[in-house]
Structures are given as structure tokens and as C-alpha cells.
N, C-alpha and C positions, 0 to 999 in steps of 0.2 A: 698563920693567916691563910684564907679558904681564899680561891679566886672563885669568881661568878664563872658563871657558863659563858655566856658573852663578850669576856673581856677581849678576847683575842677573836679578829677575822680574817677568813680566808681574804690572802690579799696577792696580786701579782703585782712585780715593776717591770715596765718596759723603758726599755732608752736606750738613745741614739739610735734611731730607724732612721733617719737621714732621708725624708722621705725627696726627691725622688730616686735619690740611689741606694734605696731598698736592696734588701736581699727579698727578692723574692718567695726561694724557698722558706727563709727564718722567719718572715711573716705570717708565712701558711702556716708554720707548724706550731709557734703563737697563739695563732686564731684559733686552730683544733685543740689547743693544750687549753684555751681560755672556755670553750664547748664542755671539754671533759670537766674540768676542775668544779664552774660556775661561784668565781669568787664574787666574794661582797665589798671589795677594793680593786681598783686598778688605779695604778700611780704611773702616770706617763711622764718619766724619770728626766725630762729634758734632751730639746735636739731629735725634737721627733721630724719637723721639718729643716732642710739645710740650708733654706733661701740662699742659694747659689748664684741667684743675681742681683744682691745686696748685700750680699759679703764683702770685707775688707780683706782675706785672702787673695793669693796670688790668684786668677783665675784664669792662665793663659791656656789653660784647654779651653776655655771656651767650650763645652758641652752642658751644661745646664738649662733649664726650662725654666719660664718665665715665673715670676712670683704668682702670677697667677696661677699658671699650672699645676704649682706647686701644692696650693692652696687648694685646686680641686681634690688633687691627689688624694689630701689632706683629709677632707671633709670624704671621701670614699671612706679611708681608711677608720675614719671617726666614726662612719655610720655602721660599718662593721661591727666594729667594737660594742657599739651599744646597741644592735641589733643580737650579739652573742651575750651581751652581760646587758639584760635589760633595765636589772634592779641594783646594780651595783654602782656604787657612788666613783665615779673616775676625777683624779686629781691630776690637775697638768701643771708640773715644774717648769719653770722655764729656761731653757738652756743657758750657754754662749753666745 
């Protein structure tokens, strides 16, 4: 059996970015890895955001930012994404 040329594409997974307590640098270097490669898939693996102030967790730090905030964050990090992968189809899982 011959496989087509097509069958398989460049594909990256991301998850648990936890956005807003990102890793800062692991995002950067994401975004330049997603620059070089120019895949035809991105699978946003669930738990990209942590909604920290809608969780059922314990959350006696009390340091989290508003759902909203959250959500800005969010939509930064998304236009990114499809500002660096303009033609690639992005799939989002949904966490926890």
C-alpha cells in the first residue's frame, strides 16, 4: 500500500498554558518554534486558560485575575497564534 503525499501534516500540540500563569519564556519560544516550522495544524491540547476565579480548587492564595482578564489574555495569545500560522487550521480541546 503507497501513502499519498498528503496524508500526513505538519502538526504542533500545545497544552496547559494556563494562561495567566504562563510561563513566559515557554511561550516565546512556542511562538518562534511555530515561526520556523509553519505548520498546517495546531491543536490547542486543553487548559490553555486556568479560569482561576471560577475554579472549584482550593484558592486560598487568592492571586488570580479576573475571568475577564483572563480572557483578554486569551484572545492576545490567540491572535498571535493565528497572526504566526495564518493558514493553518487550529483545533481547541477542551480542558478540565
Amino acid at each position: 500500500m503507497t501513502r499519498q503525499k498528503n496524508e500526513y501534516k505538519k502538526t504542533v500540540v500545545i497544552g496547559d498554558v494556563h494562561i495567566p500563569f504562563q510561563d513566559k519564556v515557554s511561550v516565546s519560544l512556542v511562538l518562534s518554534f511555530l515561526r520556523f516550522y509553519h505548520p498546517e495544524v495546531v491543536i490547542l491540547n486543553g487548559d490553555i486558560l486556568d479560569c482561576f476565579s471560577i475554579s472549584k480548587f482550593d484558592r486560598a492564595l487568592n492571586e488570580g485575575k479576573s475571568l475577564k482578564e483572563e480572557i483578554t489574555e486569551a484572545k492576545t495569545f490567540l491572535s498571535q497564534l493565528r497572526a504566526i500560522c495564518p493558514k493553518a487550521r487550529i483545533v481547541y480541546v477542551f480542558g478540565n
